[in-house]
N, C-alpha and C positions, 0 to 999 in steps of 0.2 A: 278028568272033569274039566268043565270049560272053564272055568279061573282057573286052576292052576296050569292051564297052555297057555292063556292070556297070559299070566306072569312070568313065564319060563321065556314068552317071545320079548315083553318090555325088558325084561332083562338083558336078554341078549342086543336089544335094540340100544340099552345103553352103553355097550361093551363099546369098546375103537375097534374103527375099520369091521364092523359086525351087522353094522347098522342096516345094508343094503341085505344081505340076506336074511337075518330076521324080518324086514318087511314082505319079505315074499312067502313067508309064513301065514302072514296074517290072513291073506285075500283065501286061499285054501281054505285055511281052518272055519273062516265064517261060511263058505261055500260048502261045504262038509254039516255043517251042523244048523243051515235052513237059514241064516240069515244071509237072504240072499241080495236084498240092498247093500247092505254092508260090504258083501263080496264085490259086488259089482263097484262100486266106490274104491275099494283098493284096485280092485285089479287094471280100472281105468287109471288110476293115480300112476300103478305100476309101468302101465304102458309112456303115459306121456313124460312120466321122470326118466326113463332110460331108453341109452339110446339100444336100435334095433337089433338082436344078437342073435344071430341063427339057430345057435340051440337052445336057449332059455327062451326068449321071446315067443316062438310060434305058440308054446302051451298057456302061457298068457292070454293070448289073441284064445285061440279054441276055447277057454277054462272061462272068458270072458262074454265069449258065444252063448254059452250053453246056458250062462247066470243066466244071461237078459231073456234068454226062449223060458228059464222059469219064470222070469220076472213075466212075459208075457211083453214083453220088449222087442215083437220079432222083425222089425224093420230094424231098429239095433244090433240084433245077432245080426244078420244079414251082412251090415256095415262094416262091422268088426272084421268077418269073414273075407267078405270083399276086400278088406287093404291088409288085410293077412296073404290075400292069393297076389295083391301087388307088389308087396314086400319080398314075397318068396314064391313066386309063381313057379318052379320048378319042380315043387314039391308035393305030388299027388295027394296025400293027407288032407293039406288045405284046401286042394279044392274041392275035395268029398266033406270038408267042414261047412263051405260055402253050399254044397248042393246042398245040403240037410238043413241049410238055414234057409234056402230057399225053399225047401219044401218045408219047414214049418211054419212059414211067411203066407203059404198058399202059390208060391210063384213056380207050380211043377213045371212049365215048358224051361223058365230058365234054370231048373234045377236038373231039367235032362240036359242041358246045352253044359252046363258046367261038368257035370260028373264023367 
């Protein structure tokens, strides 16, 4: 139930040296269970507090995409996308992230040009 995740993540967010990963709990759990402002608020938090890590990060960026195309934020997804394929342009994934945000943007010519 959703109180006792919420409780299980403050707790651990009080723990030493726990803190950073308990926070990366949170942005999930509210993205999982419909509240998707809330998601979108951490996962943004998450991005700008740390710095860029090749394997934790990129799911951040996607997980933060997909909030805002629920939220109906698809120039946001899009953005996200876009400085995810900056950050890590080598990595095919993101840029079929990016084409999909463009195509739910409405922007099909640049979503064939990225894919």
């Amino acid at each position: 139930d959703m109180e006792r995740a919420e409780a299980a993540i403050r707790r651990a967010e009080e723990l030493p040296n726990a803190q950073h990963l308990a926070v990366r709990q949170r942005a999930p759990l509210y993205a999982l269970t419909g509240r998707f402002a809330e998601a979108e608020a951490a996962y943004a938090a998450l991005i700008r507090s740390t710095q860029f890590h090749y394997l934790m990060s990129p799911l951040m960026y996607r997980n933060l995409t997909w909030v805002r195309v629920a939220l109906g934020d698809l120039a946001g997804a899009h953005a996200v996308a876009r400085d995810l394929v900056r950050l890590q342009p080598q990595v095919a994934e993101n840029r079929l992230a990016l084409a999909a945000g463009a195509l739910a943007a409405a922007r099909e010519a640049e979503a064939r040009a990225e894919a």
